[in-house]
C-alpha positions in Angstrom: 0.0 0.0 0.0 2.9 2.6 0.0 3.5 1.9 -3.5 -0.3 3.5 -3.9 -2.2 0.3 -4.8 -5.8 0.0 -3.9 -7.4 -2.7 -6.2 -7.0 -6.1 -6.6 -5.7 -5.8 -10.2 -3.2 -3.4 -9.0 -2.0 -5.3 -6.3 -2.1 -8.2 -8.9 0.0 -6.5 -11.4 2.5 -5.1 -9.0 5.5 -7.7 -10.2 5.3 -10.2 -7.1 4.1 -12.8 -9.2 1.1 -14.0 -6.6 -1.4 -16.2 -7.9 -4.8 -14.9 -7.9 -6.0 -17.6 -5.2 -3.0 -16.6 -2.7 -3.7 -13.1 -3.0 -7.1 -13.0 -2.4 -7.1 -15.4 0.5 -4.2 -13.1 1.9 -6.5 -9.6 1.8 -9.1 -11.7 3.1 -7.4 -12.4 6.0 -5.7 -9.7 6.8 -9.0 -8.1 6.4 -10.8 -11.0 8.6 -7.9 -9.5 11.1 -8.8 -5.8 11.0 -5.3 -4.4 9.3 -6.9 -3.3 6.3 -10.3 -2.8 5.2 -12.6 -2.8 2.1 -14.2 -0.1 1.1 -16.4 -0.3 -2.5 -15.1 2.5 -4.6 -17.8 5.2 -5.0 -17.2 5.6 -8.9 -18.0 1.8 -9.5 -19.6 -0.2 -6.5 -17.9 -3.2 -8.2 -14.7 -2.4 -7.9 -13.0 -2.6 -3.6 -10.3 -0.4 -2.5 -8.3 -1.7 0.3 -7.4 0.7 3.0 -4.9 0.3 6.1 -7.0 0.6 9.2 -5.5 2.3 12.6 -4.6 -1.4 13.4 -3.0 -2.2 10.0 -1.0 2.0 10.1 0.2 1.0 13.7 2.1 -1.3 11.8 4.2 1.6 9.7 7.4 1.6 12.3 7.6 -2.4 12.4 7.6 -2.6 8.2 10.0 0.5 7.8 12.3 -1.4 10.1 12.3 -4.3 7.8 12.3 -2.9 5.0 15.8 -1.6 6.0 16.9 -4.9 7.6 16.2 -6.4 4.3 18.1 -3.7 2.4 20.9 -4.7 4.7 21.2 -8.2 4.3 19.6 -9.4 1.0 19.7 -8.2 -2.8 16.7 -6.1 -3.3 15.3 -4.0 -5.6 15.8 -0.5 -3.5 19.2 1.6 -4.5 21.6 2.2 -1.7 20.7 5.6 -1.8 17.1 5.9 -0.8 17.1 2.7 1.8 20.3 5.1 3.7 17.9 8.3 3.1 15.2 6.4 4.8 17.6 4.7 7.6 18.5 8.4 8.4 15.2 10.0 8.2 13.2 7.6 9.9 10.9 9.9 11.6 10.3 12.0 8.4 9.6 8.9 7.0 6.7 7.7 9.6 5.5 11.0 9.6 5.1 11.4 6.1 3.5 7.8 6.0 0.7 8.8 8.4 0.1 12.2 6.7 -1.0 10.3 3.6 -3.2 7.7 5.5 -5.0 10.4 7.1 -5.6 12.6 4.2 -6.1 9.1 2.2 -3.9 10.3 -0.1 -2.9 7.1 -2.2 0.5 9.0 -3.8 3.2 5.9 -4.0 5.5 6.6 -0.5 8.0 3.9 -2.1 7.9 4.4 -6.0 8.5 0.9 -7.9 12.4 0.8 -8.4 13.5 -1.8 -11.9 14.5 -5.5 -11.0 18.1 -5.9 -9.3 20.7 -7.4 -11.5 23.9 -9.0 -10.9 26.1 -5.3 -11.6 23.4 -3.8 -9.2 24.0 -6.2 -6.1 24.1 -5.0 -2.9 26.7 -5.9 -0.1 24.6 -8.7 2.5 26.3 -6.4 5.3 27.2 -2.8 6.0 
């Protein structure tokens, strides 16, 4: 949700490669669990936006945290450059992240960054 998605298809189409069966059952139950909800869009009342709830935006300092960790220690798709930004601005970050919840303003926090390759690779350790 910090890459701006809010449907299915987008979530769907967001590069991870999920099958349609795993993804649904996973917003079901992380709806079923009261971390994100789903709200029918009012354009279509077909279509579902899923929204982080104060439960699921509690969540912000644990998944900024690993999001870093994983920067650290594994090849991923996030240049040095903005995982360090975000290691040193961590408050700014949070901030920023609740700002956009609470205005429901769905403008990607983490814009999608291009598959790592080999010449990209990132030391495991700092």
């Amino acid at each position: 949700m910090v890459r701006g998605y809010r449907t299915f298809r987008e979530f769907q189409h967001a590069g991870e490669g999920i099958a349609t069966n795993v993804l649904a059952s996973r917003l079901h139950k992380l709806a079923a669990h009261g971390i994100i909800s789903a709200e029918p869009t009012t354009s279509d009342g077909r279509s579902i936006h899923y929204r982080l709830t104060p439960k699921g935006i509690a969540l912000a300092p644990v998944m900024l945290e690993l999001l870093i960790w994983a920067a650290r220690h594994d090849e991923t798709a996030a240049p040095c450059g903005f995982v360090e930004e975000m290691e040193r601005n961590r408050q700014a970050v949070l901030d920023e992240t609740y700002r956009r919840w609470k205005q429901r303003d769905t403008t990607p926090l983490i814009p999608p960054f291009p598959s790592p390759t080999k010449t990209q690779a990132r030391r495991k350790s700092r």
